[in-house]
C-alpha angles and dihedrals in degrees: 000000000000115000129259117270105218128180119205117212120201084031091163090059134087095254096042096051082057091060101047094057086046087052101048095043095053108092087206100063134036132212102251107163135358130197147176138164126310108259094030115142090239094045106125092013127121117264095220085072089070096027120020094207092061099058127146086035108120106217101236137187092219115109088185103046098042084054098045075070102035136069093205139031117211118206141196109127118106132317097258098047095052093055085054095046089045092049084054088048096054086043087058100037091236118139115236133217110216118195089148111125129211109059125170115230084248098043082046088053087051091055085045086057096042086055094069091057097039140021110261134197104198125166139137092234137024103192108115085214092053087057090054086056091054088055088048094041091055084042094062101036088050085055107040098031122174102340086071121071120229127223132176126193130182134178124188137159126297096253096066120118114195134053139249086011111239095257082064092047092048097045083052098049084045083052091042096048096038088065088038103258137086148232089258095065098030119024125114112197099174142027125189130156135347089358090169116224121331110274104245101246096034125142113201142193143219124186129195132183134177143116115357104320103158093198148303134183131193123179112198118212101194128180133133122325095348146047127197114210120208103195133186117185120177122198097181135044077212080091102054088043106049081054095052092050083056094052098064096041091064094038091060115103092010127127118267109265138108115290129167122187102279077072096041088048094036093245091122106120 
């Protein structure tokens, strides 16, 4: 079975030198294209200077043509750029895997457009350890409902952009949903001043960001006399990467629809 073609998008950056490795070191997918933005410093320059394995592999700024090589675009860049690379996708017919974070609802309605024309891989969080907590994470909240208080923390690096990040949104919508409500109705994002007393059914959230904290995540479970504490630290974006990689490889060949990792990994149901 040939390998996977894959084209990287954002490959100057942190994340997308991670999939490229990735990329390069999976003997089931090959580094086809790369791209990042015009006027980056690593536009025109050859991939193998950022991943060995990818040499020979000139970094673009052309949607179009790095998918006219590739079978899969892989995506975690910015918000903007990922609904340009995924209209270039549906143009192309090639399926797209989004780890990008910090959608708007409307920009999230456009991907769930995209995903009748073309397959997509779409999820907050690619770290196959990450998935295990959410199962934890609907476990306890099954168990313990309303009586217990969720919170959710979550520290990253100093460069990110967007808050909570969407893993934290997505463990407190797993919480929410697990004890039949939802962050709309009860979620509480900031806090600031005479509050009053916490609203019985609440889900918060805490943010921190500072140096290169790649990402962790804690959910507090919090009721009388004890708390019980479900925690996710990653030390590499390797993680993230290797489950991207995955991720495409399975995509490949599917029918286009909205799929997310509990489908990539067979947890669905």
């Amino acid at each position: 079975m040939s390998a996977v073609r894959l084209a990287i998008a954002g490959a100057g950056g942190r994340m997308g030198r991670a999939l490229l490795e990735a990329g390069s070191s999976d003997a089931g997918t090959a580094i086809a294209a790369a791209l990042d933005v015009a006027g980056s410093p690593w536009a025109g320059r050859d991939a193998g200077e950022l991943a060995p394995g990818a040499k020979g592999v000139p970094i673009g700024s052309d949607p179009a043509a790095a998918l006219a090589q590739a079978d899969v675009l892989v995506d975690f860049t910015r918000p903007a750029g990922t609904l340009a690379h995924l209209a270039a996708c549906v143009a192309a017919g090639k399926p797209i895997v989004i780890g990008t974070t910090g959608f708007e609802p409307g920009q999230v309605a456009t991907i769930r457009e995209a995903a009748r024309a073309v397959p997509v891989v779409f999820a907050p969080n690619f770290a196959i350890g990450v998935l295990v907590m959410m199962k934890l994470v609907d476990m306890a909240s099954r168990a313990l409902g309303p009586d217990y208080d969720v919170e959710v923390f979550e520290l990253h690096h100093k460069l990110k952009v967007d808050a909570p990040s969407g893993t934290a949104l997505k463990l407190g919508e797993v919480a929410a949903g697990a004890r039949g409500t939802s962050l709309g109705k009860d979620g509480v994002f900031a806090r600031h001043g005479a509050t009053g007393e916490r609203k019985a059914g609440t889900l918060g959230f805490s943010v921190a960001r500072g140096g290169d904290a790649i990402g962790d995540h804690t959910v507090y479970f919090l009721g009388t006399g004890e708390r019980i504490e479900i925690t996710h630290r990653s030390a590499s974006r390797a993680t993230y990467a290797q489950g991207a990689i995955r991720a495409a490889k399975w995509l490949h060949g599917r029918a286009p629809g909205l799929y997310d990792m509990d489908d990539v990994l067979g947890l669905r149901g």
